[in-house]
C-alpha positions in Angstrom: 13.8 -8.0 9.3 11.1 -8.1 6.9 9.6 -5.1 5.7 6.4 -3.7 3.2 6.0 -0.8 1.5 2.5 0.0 1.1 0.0 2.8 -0.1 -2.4 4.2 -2.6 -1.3 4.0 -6.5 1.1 7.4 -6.7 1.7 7.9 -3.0 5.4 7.2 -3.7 5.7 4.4 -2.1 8.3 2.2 -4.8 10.5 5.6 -4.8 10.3 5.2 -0.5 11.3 1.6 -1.4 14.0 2.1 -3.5 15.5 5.1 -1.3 15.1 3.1 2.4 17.0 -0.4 0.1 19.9 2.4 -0.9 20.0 3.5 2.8 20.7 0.3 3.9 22.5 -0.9 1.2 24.9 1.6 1.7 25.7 1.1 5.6 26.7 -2.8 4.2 24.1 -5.3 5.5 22.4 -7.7 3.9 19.3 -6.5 1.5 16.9 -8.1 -0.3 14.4 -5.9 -2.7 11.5 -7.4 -4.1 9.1 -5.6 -6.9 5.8 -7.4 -6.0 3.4 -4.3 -7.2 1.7 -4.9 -10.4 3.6 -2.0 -11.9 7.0 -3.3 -11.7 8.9 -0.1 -11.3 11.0 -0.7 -8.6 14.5 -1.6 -10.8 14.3 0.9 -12.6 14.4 2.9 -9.1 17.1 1.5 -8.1 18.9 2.3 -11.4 18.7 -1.0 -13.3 18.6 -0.5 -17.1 15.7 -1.8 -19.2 18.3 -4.2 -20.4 19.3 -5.8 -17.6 15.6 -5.8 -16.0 14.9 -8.0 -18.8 17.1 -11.0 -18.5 16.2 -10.6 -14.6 13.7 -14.0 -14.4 10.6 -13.5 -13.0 9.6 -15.7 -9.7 5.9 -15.2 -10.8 6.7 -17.2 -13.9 8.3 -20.0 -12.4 6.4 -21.2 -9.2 6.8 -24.7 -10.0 10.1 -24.8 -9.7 10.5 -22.5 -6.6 7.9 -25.1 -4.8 10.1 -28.3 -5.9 13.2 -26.5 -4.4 11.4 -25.3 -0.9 9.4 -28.4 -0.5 12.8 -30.1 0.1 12.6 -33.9 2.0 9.0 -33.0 3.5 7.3 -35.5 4.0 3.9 -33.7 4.5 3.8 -32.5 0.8 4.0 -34.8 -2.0 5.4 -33.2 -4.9 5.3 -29.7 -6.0 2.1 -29.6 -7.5 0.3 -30.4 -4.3 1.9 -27.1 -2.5 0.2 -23.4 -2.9 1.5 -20.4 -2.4 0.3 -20.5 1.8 2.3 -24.2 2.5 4.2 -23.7 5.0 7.7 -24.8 5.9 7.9 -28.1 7.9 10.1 -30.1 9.1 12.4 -31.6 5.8 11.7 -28.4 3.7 14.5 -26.0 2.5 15.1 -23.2 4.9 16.3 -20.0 2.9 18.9 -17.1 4.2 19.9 -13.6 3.5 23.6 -14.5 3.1 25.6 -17.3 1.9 24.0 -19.8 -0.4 20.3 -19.1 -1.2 18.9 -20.6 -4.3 16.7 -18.6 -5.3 18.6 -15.4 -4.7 20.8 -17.2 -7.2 18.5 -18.4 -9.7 16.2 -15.0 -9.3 18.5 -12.1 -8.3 20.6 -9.3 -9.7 22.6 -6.8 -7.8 21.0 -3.6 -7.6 22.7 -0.5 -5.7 24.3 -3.1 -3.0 21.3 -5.2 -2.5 19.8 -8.1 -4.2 17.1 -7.3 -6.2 14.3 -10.1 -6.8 11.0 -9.4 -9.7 7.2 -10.9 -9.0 6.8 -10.3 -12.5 4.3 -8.3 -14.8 1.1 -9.8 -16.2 1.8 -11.4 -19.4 -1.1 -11.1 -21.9 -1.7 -14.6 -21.5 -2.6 -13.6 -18.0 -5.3 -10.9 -19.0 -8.8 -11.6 -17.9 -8.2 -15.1 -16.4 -5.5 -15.1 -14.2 -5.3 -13.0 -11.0 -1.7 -10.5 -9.8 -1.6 -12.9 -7.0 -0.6 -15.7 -8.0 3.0 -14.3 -9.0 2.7 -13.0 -5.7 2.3 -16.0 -4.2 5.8 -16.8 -5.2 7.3 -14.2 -2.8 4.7 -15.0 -0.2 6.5 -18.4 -0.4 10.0 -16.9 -0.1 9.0 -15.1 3.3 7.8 -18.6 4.7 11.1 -20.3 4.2 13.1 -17.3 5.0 15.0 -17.3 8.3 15.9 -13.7 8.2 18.7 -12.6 11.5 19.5 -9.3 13.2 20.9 -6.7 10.5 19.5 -8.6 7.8 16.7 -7.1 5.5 14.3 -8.0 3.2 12.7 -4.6 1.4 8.7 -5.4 -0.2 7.0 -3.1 -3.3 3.7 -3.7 -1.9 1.2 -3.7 -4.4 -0.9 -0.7 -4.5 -4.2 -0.2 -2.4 -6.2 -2.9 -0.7 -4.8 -5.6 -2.6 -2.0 -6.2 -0.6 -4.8 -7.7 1.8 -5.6 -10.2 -0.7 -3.3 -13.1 0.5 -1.9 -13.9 3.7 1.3 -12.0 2.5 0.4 -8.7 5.1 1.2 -10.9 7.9 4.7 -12.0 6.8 6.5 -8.8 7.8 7.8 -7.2 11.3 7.4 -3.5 9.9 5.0 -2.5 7.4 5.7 1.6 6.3 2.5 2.9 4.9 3.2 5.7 2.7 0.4 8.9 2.6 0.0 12.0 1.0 -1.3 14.4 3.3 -4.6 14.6 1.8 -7.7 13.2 2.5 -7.4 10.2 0.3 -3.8 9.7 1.6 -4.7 9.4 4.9 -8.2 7.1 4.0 -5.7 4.5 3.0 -4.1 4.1 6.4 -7.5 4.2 8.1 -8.4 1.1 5.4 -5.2 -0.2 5.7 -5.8 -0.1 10.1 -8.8 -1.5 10.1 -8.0 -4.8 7.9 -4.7 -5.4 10.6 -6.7 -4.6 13.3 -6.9 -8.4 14.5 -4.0 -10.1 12.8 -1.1 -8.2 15.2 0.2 -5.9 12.2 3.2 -3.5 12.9 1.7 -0.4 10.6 3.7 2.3 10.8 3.0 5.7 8.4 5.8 7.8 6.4 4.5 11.3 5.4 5.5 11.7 1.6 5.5 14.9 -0.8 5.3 16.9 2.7 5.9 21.1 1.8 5.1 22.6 5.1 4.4 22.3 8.8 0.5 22.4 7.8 1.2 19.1 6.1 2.9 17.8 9.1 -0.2 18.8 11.5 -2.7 17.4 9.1 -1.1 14.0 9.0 -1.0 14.3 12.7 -4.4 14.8 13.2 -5.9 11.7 11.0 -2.8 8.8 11.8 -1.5 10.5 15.1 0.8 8.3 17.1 1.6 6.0 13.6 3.4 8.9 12.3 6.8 7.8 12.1 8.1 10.5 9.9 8.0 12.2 6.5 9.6 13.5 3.4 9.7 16.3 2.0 9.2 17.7 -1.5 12.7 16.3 -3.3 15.0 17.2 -5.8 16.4 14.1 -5.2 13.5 12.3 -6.0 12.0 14.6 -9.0 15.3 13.7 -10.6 15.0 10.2 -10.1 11.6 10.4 -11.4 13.4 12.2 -14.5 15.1 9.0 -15.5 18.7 10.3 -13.6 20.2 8.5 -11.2 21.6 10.5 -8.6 24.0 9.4 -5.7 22.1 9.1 -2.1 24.8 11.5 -0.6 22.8 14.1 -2.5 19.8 13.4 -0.6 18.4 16.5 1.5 19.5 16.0 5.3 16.0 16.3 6.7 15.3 13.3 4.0 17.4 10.9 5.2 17.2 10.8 9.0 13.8 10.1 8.2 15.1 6.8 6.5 17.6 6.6 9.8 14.5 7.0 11.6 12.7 4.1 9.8 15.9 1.5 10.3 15.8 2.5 13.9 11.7 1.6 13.7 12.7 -1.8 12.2 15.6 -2.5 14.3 13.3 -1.9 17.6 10.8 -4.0 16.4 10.1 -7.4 17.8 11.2 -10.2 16.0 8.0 -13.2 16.5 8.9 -16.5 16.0 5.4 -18.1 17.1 3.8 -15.8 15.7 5.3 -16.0 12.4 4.8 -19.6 12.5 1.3 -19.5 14.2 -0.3 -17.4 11.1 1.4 -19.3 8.7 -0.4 -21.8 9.9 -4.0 -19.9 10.3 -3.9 -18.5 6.5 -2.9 -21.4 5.1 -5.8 -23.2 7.0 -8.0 -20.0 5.5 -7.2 -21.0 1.9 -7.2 -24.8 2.0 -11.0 -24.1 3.0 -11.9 -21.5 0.8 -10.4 -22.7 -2.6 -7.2 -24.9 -1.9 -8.7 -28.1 -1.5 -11.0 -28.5 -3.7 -8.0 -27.2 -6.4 -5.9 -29.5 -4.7 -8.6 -32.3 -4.0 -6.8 -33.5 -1.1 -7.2 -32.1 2.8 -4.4 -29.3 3.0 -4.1 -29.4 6.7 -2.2 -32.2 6.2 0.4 -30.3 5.1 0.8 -28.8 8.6 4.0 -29.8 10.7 2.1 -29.2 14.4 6.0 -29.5 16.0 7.1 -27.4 13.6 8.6 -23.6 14.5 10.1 -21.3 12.2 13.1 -20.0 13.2 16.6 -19.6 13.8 16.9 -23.2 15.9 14.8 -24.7 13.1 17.1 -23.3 10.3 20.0 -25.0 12.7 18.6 -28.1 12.8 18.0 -28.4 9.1 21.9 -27.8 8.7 22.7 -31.1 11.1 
């Protein structure tokens, strides 16, 4: 299952990353984490050293090459230059996995508190003031497309903050998205934002209640996100300590805090896994840019690029293998 982590800057939503990627990681499935925020923070949630963080390469830095390896035998995409970050797979490209041999896991990854931990990248200074966050983005908006993801498998997504996770066709690539509020007024504005921009795009958006003290905070969420309300955590020494720079074991997590990660892997695992869909809006976004900007950067007709017999999936993972 894919999964996003979203919110307003400060809402806690890369510590609600990190802590729902060691609650899986330590029941021993599969996990993916990937820092796609503009404030990559998310390793050194999970632990990672400044050290090693740096020698982890960054996918945003390397899209070239993580287009020549999906693009595979396609024969609807030329070369790598002629793919963005909205291509989607066809028949011929490389299909990707949780487990066994994945590429770019290889290439890209570090192991991080029993998952897999994968960087977007900061901006480099090279970037500032003519290069927008999204287009290291777009390099894990290409991972989702190629990645056939089966039942007690996970991939974990730092969203980046606010309403720029709407930017990019990347919002539609997940089966749970976990909004992460404050209960205040601003918190809760967020969702409301966040609602309205699904609305028509069949979004799973799901609210966790973070920096919760009392049954007042509880009620207020209630009242502005009602039935999206699929938990909350509490104020944490846990958390305040990880914030500190420590790096405490999950077993010393408050009780009330982690069935409400339980709670959110019982969300996921309930939620529908869509094929068609998946392959349908791949299809729709990708149309979306090649008409807005793709194109003409591209100066060819990217709907071309479009397998129209083409379905994501597990059977088209199986026939890749053959």
């Amino acid at each position: 299952m894919k999964i996003a982590f979203a919110g307003k800057g400060g809402s806690g939503k890369t510590t609600l990353s990190a802590l729902f990627t060691r609650h899986l990681a330590a029941q021993h499935v599969p996990v993916v984490a990937i820092d796609a925020d503009i404030n990559q923070n998310l390793g050194a949630a999970l632990g990672m050293s400044e050290e090693r963080l740096a020698e982890l390469p960054p996918l945003g830095t390397h899209l070239e090459e993580i287009k020549e390896l999906l693009r595979g035998d396609n024969p609807r995409i030329a070369s790598a230059q002629a793919m963005v970050k909205t291509t989607p797979p066809g028949r011929g490209s490389r299909l990707l996995t949780l487990t066994g041999d994945n590429p770019l896991h290889a290439r890209f990854g570090a192991a991080a508190r029993g998952a897999t931990l994968m960087v977007t990248g900061p901006f480099a200074e090279k970037d500032l003031g003519v290069s927008c966050y999204h287009s290291k983005v777009g390099a894990a908006e290409m991972y989702l497309n190629h990645l056939v993801d089966g039942p007690g498998e996970y991939v974990v997504v730092d969203m980046t903050a606010g309403a720029d996770s709407f930017a990019s066709g990347m919002f539609t690539r997940f089966d749970m998205t976990f909004l992460v509020a404050e209960p205040t007024v601003r918190g809760v504005g967020v969702y409301r934002q966040y609602a309205e921009y699904a609305r028509d795009h069949d979004v799973a958006i799901r609210v966790i209640g973070n920096k919760v003290q009392d049954e007042a905070d509880v009620e207020f969420l209630r009242e502005h996100v009602g039935e999206a309300l699929a938990g909350w955590m509490t104020h944490s020494g846990f958390v305040r300590s990880m914030e500190k720079g420590r790096d405490p074991e999950l077993s010393d997590l408050e009780e009330d805090n982690v069935k409400t990660l339980a709670r959110m892997r019982d969300m996921v695992d309930a939620a529908p896994k869509d094929w068609e869909k998946f392959t349908r809006q791949s299809a729709e976004f990708h149309l979306r840019n090649a008409r807005a900007w793709a194109n003409e950067a591209k100066g060819a007709d990217l709907a071309s690029q479009l397998d129209p017999d083409f379905l994501m999936g597990p059977t088209a993972l199986t026939e890749a293998a053959q």
